[in-house]
C-alpha positions in Angstrom: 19.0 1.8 16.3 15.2 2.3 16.1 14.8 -0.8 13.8 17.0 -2.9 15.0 14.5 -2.5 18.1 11.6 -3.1 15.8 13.4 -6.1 14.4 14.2 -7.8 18.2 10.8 -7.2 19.5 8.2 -8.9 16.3 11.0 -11.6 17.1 9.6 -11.6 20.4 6.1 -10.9 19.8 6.4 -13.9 17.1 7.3 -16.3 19.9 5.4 -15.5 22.4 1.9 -15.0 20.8 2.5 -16.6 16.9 3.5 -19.7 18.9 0.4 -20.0 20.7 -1.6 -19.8 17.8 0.2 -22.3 16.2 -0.2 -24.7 19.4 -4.4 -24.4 18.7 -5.0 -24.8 15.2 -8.8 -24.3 15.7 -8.2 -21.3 16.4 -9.1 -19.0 13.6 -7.1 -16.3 11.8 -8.0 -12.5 13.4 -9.1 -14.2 17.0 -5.4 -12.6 18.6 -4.1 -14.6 22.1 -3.3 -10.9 22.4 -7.6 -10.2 22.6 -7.0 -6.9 23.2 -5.0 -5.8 20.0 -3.4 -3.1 22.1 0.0 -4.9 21.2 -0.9 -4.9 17.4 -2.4 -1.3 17.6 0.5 0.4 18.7 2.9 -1.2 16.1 0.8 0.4 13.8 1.1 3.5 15.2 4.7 2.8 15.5 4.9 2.0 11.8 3.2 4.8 10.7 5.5 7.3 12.7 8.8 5.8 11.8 7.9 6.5 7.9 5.7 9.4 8.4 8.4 11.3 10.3 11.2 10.0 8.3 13.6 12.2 6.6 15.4 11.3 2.7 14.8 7.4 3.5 15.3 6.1 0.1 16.5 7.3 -3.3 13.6 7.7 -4.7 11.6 9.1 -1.9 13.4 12.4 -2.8 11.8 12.3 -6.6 8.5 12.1 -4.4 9.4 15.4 -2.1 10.2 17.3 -5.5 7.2 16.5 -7.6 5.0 17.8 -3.9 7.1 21.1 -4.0 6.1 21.7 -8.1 2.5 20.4 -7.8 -0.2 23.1 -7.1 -2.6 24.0 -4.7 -6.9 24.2 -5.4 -5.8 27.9 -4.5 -3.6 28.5 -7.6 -6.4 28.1 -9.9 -8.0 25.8 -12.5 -5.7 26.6 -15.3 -2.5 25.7 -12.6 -3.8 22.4 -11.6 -4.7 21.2 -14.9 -1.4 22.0 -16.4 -0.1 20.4 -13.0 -2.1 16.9 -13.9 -0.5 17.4 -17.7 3.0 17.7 -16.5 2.2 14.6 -14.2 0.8 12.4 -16.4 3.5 13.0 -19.2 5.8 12.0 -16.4 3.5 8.8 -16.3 1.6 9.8 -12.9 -1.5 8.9 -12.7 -4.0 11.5 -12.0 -5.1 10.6 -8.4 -1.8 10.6 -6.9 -2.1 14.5 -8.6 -5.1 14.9 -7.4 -4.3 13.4 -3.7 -1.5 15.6 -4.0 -3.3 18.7 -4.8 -5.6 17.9 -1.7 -2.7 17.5 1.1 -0.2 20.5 -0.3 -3.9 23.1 -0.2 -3.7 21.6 3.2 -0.6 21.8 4.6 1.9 23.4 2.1 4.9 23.8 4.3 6.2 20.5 3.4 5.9 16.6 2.6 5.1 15.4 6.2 1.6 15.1 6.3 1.1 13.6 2.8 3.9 11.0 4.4 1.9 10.6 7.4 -1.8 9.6 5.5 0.2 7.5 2.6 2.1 5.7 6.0 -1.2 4.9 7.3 -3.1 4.0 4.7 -1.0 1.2 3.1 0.1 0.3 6.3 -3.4 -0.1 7.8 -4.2 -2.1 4.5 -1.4 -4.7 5.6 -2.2 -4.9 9.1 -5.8 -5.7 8.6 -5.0 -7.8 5.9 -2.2 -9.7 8.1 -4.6 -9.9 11.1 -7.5 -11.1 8.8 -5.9 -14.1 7.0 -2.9 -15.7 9.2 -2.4 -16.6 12.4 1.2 -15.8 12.3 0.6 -11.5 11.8 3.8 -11.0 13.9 5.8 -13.3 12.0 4.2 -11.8 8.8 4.8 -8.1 10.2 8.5 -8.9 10.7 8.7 -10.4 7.2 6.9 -7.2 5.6 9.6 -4.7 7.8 12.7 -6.8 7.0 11.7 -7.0 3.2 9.0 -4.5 1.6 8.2 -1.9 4.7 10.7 0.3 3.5 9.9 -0.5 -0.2 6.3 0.2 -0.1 6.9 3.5 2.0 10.1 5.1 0.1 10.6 3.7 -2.7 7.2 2.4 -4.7 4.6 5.1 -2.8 2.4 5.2 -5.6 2.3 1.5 -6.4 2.4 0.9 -2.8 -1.3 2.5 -2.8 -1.8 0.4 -5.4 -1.1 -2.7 -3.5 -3.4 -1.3 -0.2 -6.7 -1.2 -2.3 -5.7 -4.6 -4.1 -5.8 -6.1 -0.2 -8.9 -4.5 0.5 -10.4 -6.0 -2.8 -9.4 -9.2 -2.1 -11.7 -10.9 0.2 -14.4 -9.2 -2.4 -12.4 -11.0 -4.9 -13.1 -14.4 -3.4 -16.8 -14.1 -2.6 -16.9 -12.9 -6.4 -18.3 -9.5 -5.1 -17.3 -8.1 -8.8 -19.0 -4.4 -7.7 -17.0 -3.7 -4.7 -13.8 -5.3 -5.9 -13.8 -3.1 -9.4 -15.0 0.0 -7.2 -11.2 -0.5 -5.4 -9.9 -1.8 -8.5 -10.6 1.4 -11.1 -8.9 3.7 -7.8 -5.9 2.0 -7.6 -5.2 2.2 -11.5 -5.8 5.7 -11.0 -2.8 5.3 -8.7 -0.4 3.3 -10.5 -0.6 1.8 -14.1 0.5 -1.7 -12.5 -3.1 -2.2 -10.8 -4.7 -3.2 -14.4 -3.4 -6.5 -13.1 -6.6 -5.8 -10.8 -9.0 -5.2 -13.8 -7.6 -7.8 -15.8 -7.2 -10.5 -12.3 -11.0 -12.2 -12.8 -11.4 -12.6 -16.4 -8.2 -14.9 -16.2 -10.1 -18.1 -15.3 -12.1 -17.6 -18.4 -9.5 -17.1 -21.0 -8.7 -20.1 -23.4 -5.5 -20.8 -22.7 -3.3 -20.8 -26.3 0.4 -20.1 -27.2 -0.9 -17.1 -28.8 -2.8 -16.0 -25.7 0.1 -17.0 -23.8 2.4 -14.6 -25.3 0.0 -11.8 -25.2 -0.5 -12.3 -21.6 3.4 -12.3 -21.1 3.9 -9.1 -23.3 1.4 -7.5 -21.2 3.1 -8.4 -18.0 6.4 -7.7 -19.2 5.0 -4.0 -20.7 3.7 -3.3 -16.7 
């Protein structure tokens, strides 16, 4: 019932502020009708709730909840975590989800709720800022994002989904050619998921003479992430 709620008011929220953005196209992306951002604020807050008090949403969020349970604790030892990164990494997880991980369970060890709650408001702040910052339609965009990837990014692909956050934090670094900041988000996130070498690889794509044999190599590569 919940999101069929969340659904029926960015539908709303669309209309009635999206449409008077769109009726003054000076106006610039991030400047909200809605000045005070209260509106936007609490749909974070909503967002991040709704998926960092969930319970077994998605098949794959359970794989998650099981590799928490297994990982160590900085209490267990140095000899515990390392075989903990060891086990991870033959899995093929990278080591700062481990290590991230390691952090929350020394924490709160009692279960996967509060590493739910900082991975929903991480990436989720990531695509509210970013939404906010670049389009003047962030209601229509947020509805888009629930209806298609919200559940996606928070079940299903959490690791890539962190991934993904630091990429839209690069990105205005990655037009002003900021190559410092950009790769200082870029080298985290590939320590979160393998797919981010798209990030490292991204910029050097305008120099690369483009051949068939290039081509290929480029499209192996894609198809290997």
């Amino acid at each position: 019932m919940i999101y069929f709620v969340c659904i029926f008011l960015l539908v709303f929220l669309s209309w009635r502020y999206d449409k008077r953005t769109s009726e003054k196209p000076g106006l610039a992306a991030g400047n909200d009708p809605d000045a005070s951002g209260n509106i936007y604020f609490l749909l974070y807050i909503a967002f991040v709730l709704l998926m960092g008090l969930s319970r077994a949403l998605g098949g794959d969020k359970q794989v998650y909840i099981e590799n928490f349970e297994n990982i160590p604790r900085l209490q267990d030892g140095r000899d515990t975590m390392l075989m903990g990164f060891v086990l991870n990494l033959a899995s093929g997880i990278m080591p700062l989800w481990t290590f991230l991980s390691i952090l929350v369970k020394s924490v709160w060890p009692q279960d996967f709720t509060l590493f739910q709650l900082i991975h929903a408001a991480f990436v989720n702040y990531a695509v509210f800022w970013f939404f906010r910052k670049y389009t003047n339609c962030k209601y229509l965009c947020l509805l888009l994002y629930f209806g298609y990837r919200f559940f996606h990014f928070n079940c299903e692909t959490m690791r890539e989904a962190i991934a993904i956050a630091l990429f839209l934090f690069a990105f205005p670094h990655l037009q002003k050619k900021n190559w410092k900041v950009y790769y200082a988000l870029a080298i985290p996130a590939l320590g979160f998921h393998v797919s981010a070498i798209m990030m490292v690889i991204l910029p050097l794509i305008p120099r690369i003479r483009f051949t068939i044999k290039s081509f290929i190599r480029l499209s192996v590569l894609c198809l290997a992430l």
